[in-house]
N, C-alpha and C positions, 0 to 999 in steps of 0.2 A: 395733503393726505388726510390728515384731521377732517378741511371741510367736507369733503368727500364722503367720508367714514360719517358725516351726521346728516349727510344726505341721506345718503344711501342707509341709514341705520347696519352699519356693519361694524360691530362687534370685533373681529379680527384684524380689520383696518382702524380702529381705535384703538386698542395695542400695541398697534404696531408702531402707528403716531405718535403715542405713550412712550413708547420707547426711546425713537428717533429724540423725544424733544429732551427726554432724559441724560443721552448721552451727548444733545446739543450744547444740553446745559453745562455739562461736565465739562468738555472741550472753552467751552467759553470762560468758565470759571480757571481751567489752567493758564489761558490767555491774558482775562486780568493779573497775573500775579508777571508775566513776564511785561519787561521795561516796552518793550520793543511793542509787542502784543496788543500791549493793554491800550494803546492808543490809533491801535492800525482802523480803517476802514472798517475791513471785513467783520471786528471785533463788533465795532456799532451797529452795525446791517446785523447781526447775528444776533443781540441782543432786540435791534428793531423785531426782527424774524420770532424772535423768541415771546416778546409781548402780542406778534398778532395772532399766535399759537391760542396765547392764555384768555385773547378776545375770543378769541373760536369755540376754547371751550368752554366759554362762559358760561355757566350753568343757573348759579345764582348771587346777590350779595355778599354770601360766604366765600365766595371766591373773588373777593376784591382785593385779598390782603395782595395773593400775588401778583396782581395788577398792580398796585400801588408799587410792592417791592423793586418790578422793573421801569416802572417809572422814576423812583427814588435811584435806580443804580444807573440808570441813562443820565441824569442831571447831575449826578457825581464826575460819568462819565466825561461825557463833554465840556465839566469845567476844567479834567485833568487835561483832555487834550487842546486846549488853550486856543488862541489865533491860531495857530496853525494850521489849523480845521480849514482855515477860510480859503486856502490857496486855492482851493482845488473845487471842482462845480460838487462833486457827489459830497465832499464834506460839509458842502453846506446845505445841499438838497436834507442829508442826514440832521442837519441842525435843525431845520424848517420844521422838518417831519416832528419830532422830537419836542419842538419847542413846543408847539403846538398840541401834540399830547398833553403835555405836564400841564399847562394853562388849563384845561378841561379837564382834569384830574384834581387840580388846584380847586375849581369854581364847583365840582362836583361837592367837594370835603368842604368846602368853605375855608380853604385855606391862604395864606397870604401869596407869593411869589417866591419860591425859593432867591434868595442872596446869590447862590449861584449861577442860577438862569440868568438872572440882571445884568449881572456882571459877566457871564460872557456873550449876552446879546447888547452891549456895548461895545465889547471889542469887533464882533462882528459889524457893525456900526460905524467903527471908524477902521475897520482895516479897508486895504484896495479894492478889494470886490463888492465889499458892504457899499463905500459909496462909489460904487458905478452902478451896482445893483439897485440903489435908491435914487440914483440920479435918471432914471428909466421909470422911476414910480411915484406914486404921489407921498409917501410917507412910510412910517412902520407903523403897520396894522399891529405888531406883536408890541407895538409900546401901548397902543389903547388898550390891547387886550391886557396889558399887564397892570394900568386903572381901573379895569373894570373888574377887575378878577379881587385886588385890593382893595377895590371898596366894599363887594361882598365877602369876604372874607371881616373887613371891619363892623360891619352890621352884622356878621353870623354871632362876633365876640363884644359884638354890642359895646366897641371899643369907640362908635361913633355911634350917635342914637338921635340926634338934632332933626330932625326931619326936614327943616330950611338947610343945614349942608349939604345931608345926603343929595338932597335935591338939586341943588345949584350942580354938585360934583358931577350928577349921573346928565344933567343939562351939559354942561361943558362940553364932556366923553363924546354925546350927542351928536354936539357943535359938529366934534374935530373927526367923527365918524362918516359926518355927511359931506366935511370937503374932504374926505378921503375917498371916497363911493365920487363926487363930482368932477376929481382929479382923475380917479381909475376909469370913468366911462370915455375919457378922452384919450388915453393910452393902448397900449397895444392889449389891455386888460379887457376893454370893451366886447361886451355880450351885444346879442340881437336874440329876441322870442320871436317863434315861427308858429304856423300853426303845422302840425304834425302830417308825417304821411295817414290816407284811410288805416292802412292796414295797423298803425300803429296807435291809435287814438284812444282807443281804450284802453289803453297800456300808460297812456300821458294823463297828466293831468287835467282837467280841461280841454284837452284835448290838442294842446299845447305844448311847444318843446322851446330849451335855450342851444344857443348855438354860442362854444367859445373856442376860442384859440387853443387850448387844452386841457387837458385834466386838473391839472394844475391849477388854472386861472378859474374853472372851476368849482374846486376846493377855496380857492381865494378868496371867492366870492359869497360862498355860503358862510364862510370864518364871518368874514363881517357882519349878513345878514341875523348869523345866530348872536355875534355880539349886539347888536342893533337892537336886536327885540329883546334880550336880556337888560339892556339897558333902558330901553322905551316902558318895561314892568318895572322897574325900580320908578321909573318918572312916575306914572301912574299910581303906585303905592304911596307915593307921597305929595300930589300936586294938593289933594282937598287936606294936608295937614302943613300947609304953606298958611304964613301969619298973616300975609295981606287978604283984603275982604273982598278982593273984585272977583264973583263968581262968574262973568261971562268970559274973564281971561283964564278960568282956571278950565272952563267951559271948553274953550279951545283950543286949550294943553290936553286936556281927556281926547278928543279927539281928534287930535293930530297922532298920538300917542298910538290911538286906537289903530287910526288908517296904517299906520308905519308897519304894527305889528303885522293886521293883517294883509297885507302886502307883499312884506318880505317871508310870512310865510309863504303864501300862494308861492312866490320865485323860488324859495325850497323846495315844493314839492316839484316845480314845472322843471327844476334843474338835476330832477331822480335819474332819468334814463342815459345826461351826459356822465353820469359814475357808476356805469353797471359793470360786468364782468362775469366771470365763470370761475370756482376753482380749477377748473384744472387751466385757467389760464394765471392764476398766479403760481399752479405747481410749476408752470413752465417756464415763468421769468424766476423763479426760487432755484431751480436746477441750472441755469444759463445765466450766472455769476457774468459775464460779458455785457449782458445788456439792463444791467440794474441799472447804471447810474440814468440809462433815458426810460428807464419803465418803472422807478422808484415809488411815482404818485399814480402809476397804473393800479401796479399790485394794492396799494392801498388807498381804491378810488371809494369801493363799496365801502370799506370801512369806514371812510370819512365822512359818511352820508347820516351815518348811527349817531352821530352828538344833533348834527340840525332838526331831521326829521322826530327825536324824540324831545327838541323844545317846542316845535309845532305842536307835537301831542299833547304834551302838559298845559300848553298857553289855552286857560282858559274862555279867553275872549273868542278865540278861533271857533269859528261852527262846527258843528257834528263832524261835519261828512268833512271839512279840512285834516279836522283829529284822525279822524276814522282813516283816511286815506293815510295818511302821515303812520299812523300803528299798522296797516296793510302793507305799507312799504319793507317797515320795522319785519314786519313775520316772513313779508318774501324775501329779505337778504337773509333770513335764519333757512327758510326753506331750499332759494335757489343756491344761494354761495355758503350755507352752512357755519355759519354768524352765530353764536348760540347769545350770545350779547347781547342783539339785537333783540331776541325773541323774551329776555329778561325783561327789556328797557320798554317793548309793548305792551308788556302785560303789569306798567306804573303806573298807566293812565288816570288822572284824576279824575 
């Protein structure tokens, strides 16, 4: 309803949304206080439901506290509801979801890993489904992501300043990002790029599309790419303040670095059209509680598009028309699915 209402500039369906999210929140907060409640499914989907509200109406900066706020009370969240989460496919689809937030919320603020998170993405890690679930994959992407997030957070607090550490640490991350991406093209994660239908080309990138097994896989895949070039700019930041003198090796750290970024942005963008959607197809799986646990990473396919295409934008190195394309994305998910986030996070551009 919300997206809608900022499509459509209506006034009265903004209200009305206003409303509804008021009295969502109300019902959810009674939910926390009961034993029973505070740990159920629906509780966490309700609060998921409630932060993609506050994405929606993202308006400006000012409105990050209560983004943050439900981010801080999801991670409480889920440490209260313990292993138990794990049993079951949605409570952990809800974990995925979630973790993954906070992590880009974390790298946003320069902040470290919540203690909590850690600690219950271990338990998920060694319970039964963690490792079946990893034994089908090459690794946990959310342990890299939770070094890479830790080491900018320790440069934000200039708690690490060495520029030979930083370096070595952000090379490591690197390492264990590319047999992770080497492991995943061999698995049932494996992508294929096509060149697009006519009718669709100029809608594509290049005129280019990726084809994956799901939305899901995805999201997976851009998760890494945006850690990837987040990490390949920290190399770069520091390879010409490394102590050794050989400039034809630092030569081709620069651009190895270089190719990576632009690269993986390019597959950011070629991978826009497999995470589109419509609001009123997420009103439709929000209303039909039955079929969330298989359309969880549907409803929030658009939104997971908003963190990669706005590190394309900022990545300096990227050419014009990569940025440009990357913020034209950014304005049509505020214009078609009513993302007001998005249309913030275009108008950063450096």
């Amino acid at each position: 309803m919300a997206a809608i209402s900022n499509i459509s500039n209506a006034p009265k369906i903004v209200l009305r949304a206003k409303e509804r999210y008021g009295q969502a929140l109300k019902a959810t907060n009674v939910a926390l206080y009961d034993p029973d409640q505070a740990t159920a499914d629906t509780t966490l989907m309700a609060i998921l439901l409630l932060g993609l509200f506050v994405t929606i109406m993202f308006e400006s900066w000012n409105d990050s506290h209560a983004w943050t706020a439900h981010i801080e009370g999801a991670t409480a969240l889920l440490h209260l509801r313990g292993k138990g989460q794990f049993t079951r496919e949605l409570g952990i689809q809800l974990y995925i979801q979630f973790r993954q937030q906070i992590l880009q919320a974390c790298m946003h603020r320069g902040v470290p890993v919540p203690p909590a998170l850690v600690e219950i993405t271990m338990q998920f890690e060694a319970s039964r489904r963690g490792t079946q679930y990893n034994s089908l994959r090459p690794g946990s992407l959310a342990v890299l992501g939770f070094r890479l997030v830790n080491l900018s957070a320790a440069m934000n607090t200039q708690q690490i300043t060495d520029a030979n550490a930083i370096y070595r640490i952000a090379v490591d991350i690197d390492s264990d990002l590319n047999a992770w991406a080497s492991k995943s093209s061999q698995s049932d994660r494996k992508f294929h790029e096509i060149e697009a239908d006519a009718s669709k080309k100029e809608n594509n990138f290049n005129g280019r599309e990726h084809v994956y097994n799901s939305v899901w896989g995805a999201q997976v895949w851009n998760n890494w790419r945006s850690l990837t070039i987040v990490t390949n700019r920290i190399i770069l930041n520091h390879v010409d303040k490394q102590s050794f003198e050989n400039n034809e090796l630092k030569e081709i750290m620069r651009f190895h670095s270089t190719s990576v970024i632009h690269s993986l942005s390019a597959d950011i963008c070629t991978s826009t059209p497999s995470l589109s959607g419509t609001p009123r197809q997420y009103q439709h799986h929000i209303e039909n509680p039955c079929t969330m646990e298989m359309k969880l990473t549907t409803i929030l396919g658009a939104p997971s598009m908003i963190w990669p295409l706005h590190i394309v934008s900022q990545e300096e190195l990227n050419v014009p028309n990569v940025r440009s394309w990357a913020v034209e994305q950014l304005i049509g998910i505020r214009k078609l699915m009513g993302i007001k986030q998005a249309a913030v996070l275009a108008n950063t551009m450096g």
